[in-house]
N, C-alpha and C positions, 0 to 999 in steps of 0.2 A: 448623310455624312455628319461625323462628331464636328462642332466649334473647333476653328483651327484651334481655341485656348484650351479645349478640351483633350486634343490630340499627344500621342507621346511626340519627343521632338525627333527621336530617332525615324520615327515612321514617317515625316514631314521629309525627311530627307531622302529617304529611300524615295520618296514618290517623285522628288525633285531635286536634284542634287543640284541645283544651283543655290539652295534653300541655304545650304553649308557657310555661304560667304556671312549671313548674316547672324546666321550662329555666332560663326567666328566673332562676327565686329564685336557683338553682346556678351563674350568670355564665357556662352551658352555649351555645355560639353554634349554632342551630340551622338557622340560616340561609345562610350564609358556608362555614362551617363543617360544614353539614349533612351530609355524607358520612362523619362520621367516627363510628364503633362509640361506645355509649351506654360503653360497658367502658374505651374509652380515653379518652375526651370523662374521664369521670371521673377517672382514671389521672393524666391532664395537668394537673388541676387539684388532685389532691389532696384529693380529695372522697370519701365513703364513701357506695360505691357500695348496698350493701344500704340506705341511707336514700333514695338518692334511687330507685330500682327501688319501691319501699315506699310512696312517694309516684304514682309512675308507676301503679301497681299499681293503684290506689284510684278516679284515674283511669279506667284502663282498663276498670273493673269497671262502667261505664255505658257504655251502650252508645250513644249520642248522639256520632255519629263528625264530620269535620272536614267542614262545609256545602258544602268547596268538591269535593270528590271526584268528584260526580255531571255537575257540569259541564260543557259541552261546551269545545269549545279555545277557539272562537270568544266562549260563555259569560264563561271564565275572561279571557281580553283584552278584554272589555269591561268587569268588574269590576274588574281593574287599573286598567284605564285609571280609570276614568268616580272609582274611591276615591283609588287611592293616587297617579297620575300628578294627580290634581287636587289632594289634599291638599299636595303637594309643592308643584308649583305656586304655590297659594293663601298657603302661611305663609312660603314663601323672603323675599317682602318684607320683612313683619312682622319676622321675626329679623332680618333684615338690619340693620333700622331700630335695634332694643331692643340689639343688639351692638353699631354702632355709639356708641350713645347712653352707655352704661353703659363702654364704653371712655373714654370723652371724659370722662366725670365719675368713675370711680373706677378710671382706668387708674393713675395716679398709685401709690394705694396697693396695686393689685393686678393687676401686669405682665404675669400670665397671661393678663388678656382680651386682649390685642394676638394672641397667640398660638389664643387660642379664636375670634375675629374670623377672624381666617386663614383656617383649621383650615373654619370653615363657609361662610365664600364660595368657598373653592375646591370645597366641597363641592354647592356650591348651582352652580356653573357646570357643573360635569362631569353632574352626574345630567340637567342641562338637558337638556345636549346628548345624553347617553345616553337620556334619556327619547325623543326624537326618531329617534332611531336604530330604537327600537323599535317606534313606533309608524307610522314611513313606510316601513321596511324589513321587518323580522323578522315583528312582530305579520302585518302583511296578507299576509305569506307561508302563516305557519302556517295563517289563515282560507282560504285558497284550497288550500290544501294539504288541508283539514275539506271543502270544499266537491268536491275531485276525489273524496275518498272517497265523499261522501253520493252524489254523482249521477253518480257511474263515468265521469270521462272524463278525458282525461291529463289531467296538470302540465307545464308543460314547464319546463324545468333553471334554477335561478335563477342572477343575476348572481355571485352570491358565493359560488358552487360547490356544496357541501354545506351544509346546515342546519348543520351542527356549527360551522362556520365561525362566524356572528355569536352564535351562542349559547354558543362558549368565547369571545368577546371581551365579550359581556354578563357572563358570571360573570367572568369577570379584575375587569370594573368593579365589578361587588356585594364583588369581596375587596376592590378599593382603597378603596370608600369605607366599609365594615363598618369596615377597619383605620382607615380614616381618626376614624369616631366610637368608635373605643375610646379613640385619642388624645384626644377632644375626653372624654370619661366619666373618664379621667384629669384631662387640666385642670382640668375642672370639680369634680374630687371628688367625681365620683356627682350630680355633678349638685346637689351640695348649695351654698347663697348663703352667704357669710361673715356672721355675724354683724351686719356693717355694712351690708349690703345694703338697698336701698332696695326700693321694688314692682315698677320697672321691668327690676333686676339680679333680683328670683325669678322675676318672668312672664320672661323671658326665659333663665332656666334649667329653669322647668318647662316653655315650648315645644322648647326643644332635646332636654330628653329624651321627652317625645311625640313628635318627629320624628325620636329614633331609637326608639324602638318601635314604629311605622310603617313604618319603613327595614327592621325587620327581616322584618315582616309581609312585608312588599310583596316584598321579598327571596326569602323562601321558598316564596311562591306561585308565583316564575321557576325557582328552582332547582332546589325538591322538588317541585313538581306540572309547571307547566307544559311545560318544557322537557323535562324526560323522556317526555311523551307524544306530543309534535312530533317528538321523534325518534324512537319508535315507530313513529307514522307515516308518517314520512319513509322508513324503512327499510322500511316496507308497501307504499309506494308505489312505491319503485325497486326490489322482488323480481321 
């Protein structure tokens, strides 16, 4: 086995998704990001790397590996779906409503909500649409793709050529809106309320940032689990 320094960091988490919290502490993007070596992921950020390996370590020394691994393809797209395409779903309105509202009364003093407002309906319309793409196109591929394996009988060739196909246009979209909510974690200042902030300006910074800690979940279960094994057996299946 590679130096955990040598390892991608995405794959550090698939194998143990407890690995994730420590990402997080180190503003380590695991998800978006996840192919990139734990040695450079560090490097870039100017972080010392023996503390965070140290951390990892400690980690890793239980053996309580990441619940989704065992999974079937079919398994892991319905877990998607049914958590985080619902989670999404479910609170777009909510923010919608608490951004809006919190613009209207303390835009005045603080011109960055016009900008965080933005920042997340353009966010909440793209993922819409992308969540759709997934679920009536790509997902029911992969399951019929699980399903020629289990009971041996062809596939025959999809409209969109190769598998690779919509699954580099799914990761493009996980980079634009990753990138998009760093901009919004900038705005926001971590996410943290001014001082003058009412109930309705923190609830609506503390859902923002739950709904990017979700985004990122949901993220990496496309990027690091699933998608790599669809194409596995995509390649299994057209040898």
């Amino acid at each position: 086995m590679k130096a955990i320094t040598e390892r991608k960091v995405g794959k550090i988490v698939a194998e143990n998704f407890r690995t994730a919290k420590v990402f997080t502490e180190y503003g380590i993007d695991f998800c978006c990001k996840g192919a990139v070596r734990l040695c450079d992921a560090c490097s870039t950020r100017g972080l010392d790397i023996d503390e965070v390996v140290e951390k990892l370590e400690d980690i890793l020394k239980v053996t309580d590996q990441s619940p989704y691994r065992d999974m079937t393809l079919g398994q892991l797209i319905d877990h998607i779906v049914s958590v985080h395409h619902k989670y999404v779903e479910e609170t777009i309105s909510a923010l919608k409503f608490y951004l809006e509202k919190i613009e209207r009364v303390h835009g005045p003093r603080h011109p960055e909500l016009a900008s965080i407002r933005e920042e997340f309906f353009s966010a909440a319309d793209a993922l819409t649409s992308h969540m759709k793409k997934e679920e009536f196109i790509l997902f029911p591929y992969i399951k019929a793709m699980e399903d020629a394996k289990n009971n041996n009988f062809p596939l025959s060739k999809p409209h969109f050529g190769t598998i690779q196909n919509p699954i580099h246009l799914m990761e493009e979209e996980h980079d634009t809106e990753g990138e998009r909510f760093r901009r919004i974690e900038r705005l926001t200042q971590g996410y943290t309320p001014p001082a003058d902030a009412c109930q309705t300006y923190r609830v609506a910074f503390s859902m923002l940032h739950e709904f990017e800690q979700d985004l990122h979940t949901h993220i990496h279960l496309e990027n690091n689990l699933l998608f790599p094994k669809a194409q596995v057996l995509y390649a299994d299946l057209n040898s």
